[in-house]
ZAMARGU-4260 file (C-alpha; in steps of 0.2 Angstrom, whole numbers, plus 5000, padded with zeros to 4 digits):
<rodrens>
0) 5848/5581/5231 | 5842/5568/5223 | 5840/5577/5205 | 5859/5580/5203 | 5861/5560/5200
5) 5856/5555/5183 | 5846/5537/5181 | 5846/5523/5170 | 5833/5519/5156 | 5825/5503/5154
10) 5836/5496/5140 | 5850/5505/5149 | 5846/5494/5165 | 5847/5477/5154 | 5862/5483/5145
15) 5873/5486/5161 | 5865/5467/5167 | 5871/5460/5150 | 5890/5469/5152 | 5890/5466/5172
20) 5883/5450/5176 | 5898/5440/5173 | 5889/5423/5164 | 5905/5413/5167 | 5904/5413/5185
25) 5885/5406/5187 | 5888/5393/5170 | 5879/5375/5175 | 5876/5383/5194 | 5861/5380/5203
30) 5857/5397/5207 | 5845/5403/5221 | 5840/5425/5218 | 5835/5433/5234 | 5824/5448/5233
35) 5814/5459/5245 | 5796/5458/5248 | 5785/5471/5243 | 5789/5485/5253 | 5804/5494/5247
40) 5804/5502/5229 | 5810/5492/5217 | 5807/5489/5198 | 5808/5469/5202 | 5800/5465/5185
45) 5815/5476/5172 | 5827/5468/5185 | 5824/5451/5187 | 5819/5447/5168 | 5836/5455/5165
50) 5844/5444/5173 | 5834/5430/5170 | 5837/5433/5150 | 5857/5434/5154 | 5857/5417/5166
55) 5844/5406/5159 | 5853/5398/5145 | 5869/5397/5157 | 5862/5388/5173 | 5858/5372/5179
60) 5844/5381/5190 | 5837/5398/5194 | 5825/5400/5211 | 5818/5413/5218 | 5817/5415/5237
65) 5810/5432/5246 | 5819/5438/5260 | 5802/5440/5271 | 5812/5442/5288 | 5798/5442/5297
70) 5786/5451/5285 | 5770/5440/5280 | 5771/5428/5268 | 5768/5430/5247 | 5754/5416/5239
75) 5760/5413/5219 | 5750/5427/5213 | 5757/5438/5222 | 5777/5432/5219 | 5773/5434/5201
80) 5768/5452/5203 | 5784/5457/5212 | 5793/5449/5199 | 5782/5455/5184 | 5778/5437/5177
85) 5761/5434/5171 | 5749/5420/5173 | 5753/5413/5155 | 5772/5414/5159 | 5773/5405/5173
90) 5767/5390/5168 | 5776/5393/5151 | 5793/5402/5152 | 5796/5402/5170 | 5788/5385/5174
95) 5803/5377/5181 | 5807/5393/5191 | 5805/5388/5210 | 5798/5403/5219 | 5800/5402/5240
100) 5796/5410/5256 | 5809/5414/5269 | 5800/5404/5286 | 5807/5411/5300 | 5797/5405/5313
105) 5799/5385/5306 | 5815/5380/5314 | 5812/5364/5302 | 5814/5376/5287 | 5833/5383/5297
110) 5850/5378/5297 | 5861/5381/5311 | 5878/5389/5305 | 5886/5393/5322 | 5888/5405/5334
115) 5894/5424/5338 | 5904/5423/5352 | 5900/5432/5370 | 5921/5439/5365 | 5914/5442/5346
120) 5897/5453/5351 | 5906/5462/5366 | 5922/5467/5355 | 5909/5471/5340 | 5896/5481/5349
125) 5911/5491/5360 | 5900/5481/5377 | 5884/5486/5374 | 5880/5467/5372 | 5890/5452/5376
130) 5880/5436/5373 | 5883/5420/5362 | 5870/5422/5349 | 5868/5406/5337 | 5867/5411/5318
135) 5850/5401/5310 | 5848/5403/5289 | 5833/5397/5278 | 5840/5378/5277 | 5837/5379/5256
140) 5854/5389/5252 | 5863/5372/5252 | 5855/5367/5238 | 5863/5379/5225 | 5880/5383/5220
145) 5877/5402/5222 | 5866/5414/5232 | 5864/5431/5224 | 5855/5445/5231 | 5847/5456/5222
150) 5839/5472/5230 | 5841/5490/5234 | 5852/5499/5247 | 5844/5514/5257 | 5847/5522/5272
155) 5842/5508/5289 | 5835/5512/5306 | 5844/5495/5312 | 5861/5494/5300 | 5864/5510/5292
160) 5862/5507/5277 | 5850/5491/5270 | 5856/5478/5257 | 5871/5467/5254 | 5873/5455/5266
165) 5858/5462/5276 | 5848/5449/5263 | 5852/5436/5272 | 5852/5443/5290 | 5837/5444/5294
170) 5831/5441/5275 | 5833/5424/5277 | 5836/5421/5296 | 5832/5413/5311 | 5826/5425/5324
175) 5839/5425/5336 | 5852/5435/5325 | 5839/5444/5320 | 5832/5449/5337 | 5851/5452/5343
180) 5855/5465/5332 | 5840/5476/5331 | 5838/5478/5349 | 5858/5483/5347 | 5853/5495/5333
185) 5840/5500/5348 | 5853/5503/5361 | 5864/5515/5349 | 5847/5523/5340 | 5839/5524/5326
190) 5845/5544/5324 | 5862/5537/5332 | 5863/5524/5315 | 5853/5528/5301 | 5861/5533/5286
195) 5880/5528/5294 | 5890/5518/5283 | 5900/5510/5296 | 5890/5503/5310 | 5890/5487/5323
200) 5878/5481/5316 | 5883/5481/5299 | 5898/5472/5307 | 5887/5457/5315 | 5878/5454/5299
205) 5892/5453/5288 | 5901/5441/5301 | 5887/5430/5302 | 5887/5431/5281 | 5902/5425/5281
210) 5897/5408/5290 | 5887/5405/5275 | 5893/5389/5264 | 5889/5394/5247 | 5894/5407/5235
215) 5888/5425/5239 | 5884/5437/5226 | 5875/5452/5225 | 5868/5463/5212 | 5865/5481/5222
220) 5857/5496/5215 | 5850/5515/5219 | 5833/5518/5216 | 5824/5535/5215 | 5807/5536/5225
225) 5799/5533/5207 | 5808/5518/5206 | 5821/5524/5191 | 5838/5517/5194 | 5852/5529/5199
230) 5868/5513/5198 | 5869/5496/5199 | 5884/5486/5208 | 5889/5468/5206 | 5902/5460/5215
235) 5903/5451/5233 | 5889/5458/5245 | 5901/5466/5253 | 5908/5476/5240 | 5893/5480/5230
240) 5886/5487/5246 | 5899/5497/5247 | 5899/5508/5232 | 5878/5507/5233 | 5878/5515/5251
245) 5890/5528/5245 | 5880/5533/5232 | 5864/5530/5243 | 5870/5544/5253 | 5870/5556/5239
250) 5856/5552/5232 | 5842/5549/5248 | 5847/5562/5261 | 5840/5578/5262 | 5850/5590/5273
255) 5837/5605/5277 | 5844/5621/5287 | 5833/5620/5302 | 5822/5608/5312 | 5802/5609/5310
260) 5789/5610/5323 | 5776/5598/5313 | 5779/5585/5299 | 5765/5577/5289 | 5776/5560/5284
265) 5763/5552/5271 | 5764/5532/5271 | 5766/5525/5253 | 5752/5511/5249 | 5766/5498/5249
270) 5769/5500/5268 | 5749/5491/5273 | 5754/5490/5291 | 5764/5500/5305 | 5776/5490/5307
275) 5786/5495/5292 | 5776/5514/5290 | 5787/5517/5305 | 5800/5521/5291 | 5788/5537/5292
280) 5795/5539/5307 | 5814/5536/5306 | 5818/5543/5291 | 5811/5562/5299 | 5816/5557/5315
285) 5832/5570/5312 | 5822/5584/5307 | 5808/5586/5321 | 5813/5600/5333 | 5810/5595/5351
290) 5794/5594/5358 | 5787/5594/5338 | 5773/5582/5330 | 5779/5568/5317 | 5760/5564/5310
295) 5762/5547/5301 | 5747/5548/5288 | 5741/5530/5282 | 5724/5532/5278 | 5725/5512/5272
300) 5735/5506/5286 | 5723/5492/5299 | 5737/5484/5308 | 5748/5485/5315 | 5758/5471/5312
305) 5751/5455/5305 | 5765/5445/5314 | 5769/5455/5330 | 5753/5465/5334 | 5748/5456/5348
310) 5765/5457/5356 | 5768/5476/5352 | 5748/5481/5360 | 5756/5470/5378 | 5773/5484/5376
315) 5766/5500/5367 | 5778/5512/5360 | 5791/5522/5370 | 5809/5526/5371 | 5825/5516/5374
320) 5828/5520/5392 | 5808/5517/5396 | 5815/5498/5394 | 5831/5496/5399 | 5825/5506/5414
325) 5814/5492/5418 | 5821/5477/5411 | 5813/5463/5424 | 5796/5468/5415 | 5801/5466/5395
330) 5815/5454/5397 | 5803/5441/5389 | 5799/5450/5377 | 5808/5448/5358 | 5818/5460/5357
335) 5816/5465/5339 | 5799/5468/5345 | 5807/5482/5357 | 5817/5487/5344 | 5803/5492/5333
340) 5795/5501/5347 | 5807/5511/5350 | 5810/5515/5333 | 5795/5521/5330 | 5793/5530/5344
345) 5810/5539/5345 | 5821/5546/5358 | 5819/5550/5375 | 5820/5549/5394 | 5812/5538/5409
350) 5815/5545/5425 | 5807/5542/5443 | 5794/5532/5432 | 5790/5545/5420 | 5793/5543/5402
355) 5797/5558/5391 | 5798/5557/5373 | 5807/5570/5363 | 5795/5570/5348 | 5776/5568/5349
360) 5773/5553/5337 | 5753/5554/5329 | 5744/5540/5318 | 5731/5547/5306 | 5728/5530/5298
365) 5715/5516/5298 | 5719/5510/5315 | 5705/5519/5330 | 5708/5530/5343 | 5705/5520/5359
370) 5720/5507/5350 | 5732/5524/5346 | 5731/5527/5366 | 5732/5509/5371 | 5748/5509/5363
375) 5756/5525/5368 | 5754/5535/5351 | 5744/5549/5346 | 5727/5548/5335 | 5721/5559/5323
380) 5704/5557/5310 | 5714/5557/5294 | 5698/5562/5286 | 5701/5579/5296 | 5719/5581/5287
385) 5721/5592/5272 | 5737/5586/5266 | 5738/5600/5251 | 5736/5613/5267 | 5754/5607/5273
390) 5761/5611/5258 | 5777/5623/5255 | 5774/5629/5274 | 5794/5625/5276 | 5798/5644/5282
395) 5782/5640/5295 | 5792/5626/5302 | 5780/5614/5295 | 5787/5599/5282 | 5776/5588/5269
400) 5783/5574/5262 | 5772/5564/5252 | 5780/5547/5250 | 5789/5545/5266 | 5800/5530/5273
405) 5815/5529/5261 | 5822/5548/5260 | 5832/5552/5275 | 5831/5571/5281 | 5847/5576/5292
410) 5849/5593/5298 | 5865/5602/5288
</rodrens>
């Protein structure tokens, strides 16, 4: 549980930074400092002012790009409330401070670093895929001496566990890679990978990391659902993955004893459309008995995906098989689009052109009825949800978790 693991106070946070973040290896460098986006917890502002304070002096140029993937875009103002920097600062001390968006759909903005190999992706994803899959990044990495990631590691629907090299595939990819290995993460399963150290997919992003030309670092870290930091990691991102995904395992799984009929998964503010408050989803995936309702409430949630929502209303939500099953019909489809689908949606079965899903996925959220049904998922009023009502109802068979998307629940 996640109580057992002790966490880090702020001046405890920028004292590990200034005895970890080794200055040597980043004196005169031109510096580019990846981050998430908004949607994962993270204290952004404690950690990147640390670091700025222990680089500034040292570099020849610190930037900041966000790994987007394929999330919308960030204006100014809203990089400088991820990163804790106020109007006044950033036109005083961090005026010189480049701040970026990944562009994934600008193949002006992408460099081509090579290829996967049919051999490569057969031998790493033991034949479920064999296809020569050309590796795209954000073209600005050649303009610095050093990349280094900074961002949290928890359990992944697509790779395991998230972070490291994951920053830069699909943080700052091209869609190919990116569509390649989710619907790879697809084939296996989101309750097939999640929260799995070793995966294939971890294997395909860590080999297309290592096509990159500059200098990888990576500053990983554990953070609690209230944001507190439970260990920081610097070193390769390969490395510092490492040691965060081990101690991401002990600090966001929660084993319960037996599966429950009914799960009200609450969406945290910071997930604002559905395309990442399916983390409602996959985190709880383990713990739904068969035949069981996984109610995602979002009461603030109206898309469904700024980028992909017109693409996911054309396919709807269902399970693996409902598309491999039929392949002619979604072939043109992106397939980190039916990745997502079936994600959210969750194992199943399509058989003589009926689809049968093992859990019952419901939206109570900002999205209507007619739309929940147009896209293959359940609708409820969230006005008629008392979420206090599913409280401490465990022994019932009934589950409340009120910020849902980044504890994983396995069954002991």
């Amino acid at each position: 549980m996640v109580h057992s693991v002790p966490t880090l106070s702020a001046p405890q946070v920028r004292q590990w930074i200034a005895d970890h973040l080794p200055v040597e290896e980043f004196r005169d460098q031109r510096v580019l400092l990846i981050v998430p986006d908004g949607t994962r917890t993270a204290p952004l502002p404690l950690l990147f002012d640390a670091v700025f304070q222990q680089l500034r002096s040292h570099v020849s140029q610190l930037d900041v790009l966000v790994a987007l993937g394929t999330h919308p875009p960030l204006n100014e103002r809203q990089m400088c409330r991820l990163l804790g920097i106020t109007e006044h600062e950033r036109v005083k001390l961090f005026a010189t401070v480049g701040m970026f968006n990944h562009e994934w759909d600008d193949p002006e903005s992408l460099l081509h670093l090579g290829r996967l190999s049919a051999d490569e992706t057969r031998e790493i994803s033991g034949g479920l895929l064999s296809e020569h899959v050309p590796v795209t990044i954000n073209s600005r990495v050649t303009n610095y001496d050093v990349l280094l990631v900074l961002g949290p590691v928890f359990p992944h629907e697509v790779v395991g566990f998230s972070g490291g090299n994951k920053y830069f595939f699909p943080g700052i990819a091209g869609a190919e890679i990116l569509n390649f290995f989710h619907w790879l993460g697809a084939l296996i399963t989101n309750a097939g990978i999640i929260g799995v150290k070793d995966t294939p997919v971890r294997k395909v992003v860590d080999r297309a990391a290592a096509l990159i030309p500059v200098e990888r670092r990576c500053l990983a870290f554990v953070v609690s659902p209230a944001a507190e930091i439970h260990g920081m990691f610097y070193g390769s991102p390969e490395s510092a993955w490492s040691q965060a995904a081990d101690l991401s395992a002990r600090v966001h799984i929660i084993r319960v004893p037996k599966p429950f009929r009914q799960v009200l998964s609450c969406a945290p503010p910071m997930y604002d459309e559905l395309w990442v408050a399916g983390k409602c989803m996959y985190k709880l995936e383990p713990v739904v008995a068969d035949g069981g309702e996984l109610i995602i409430y979002a009461p603030h949630l109206t898309e469904i995906s700024v980028t992909h929502g017109e693409l996911i209303r054309q396919v709807g939500y269902h399970c693996r098989d409902y598309f491999t099953s039929q392949w002619d019909r979604f072939k043109h489809i992106p397939r980190g689009v039916l990745a997502h689908s079936t994600h959210v949606r969750g194992q199943g079965a399509f058989e003589n052109g009926v689809e049968r899903c093992r859990v019952q996925v419901t939206l109570a959220s900002g999205l209507p009825e007619t739309l929940c049904r147009e896209i293959n998922l359940g609708y409820r009023d969230p006005e008629s949800i008392d979420v206090e009502s599913f409280a401490n109802r465990e022994d019932e068979g009934v589950l409340l978790v009120h910020k849902a998307g980044e504890m994983l629940y396995r069954l002991e």
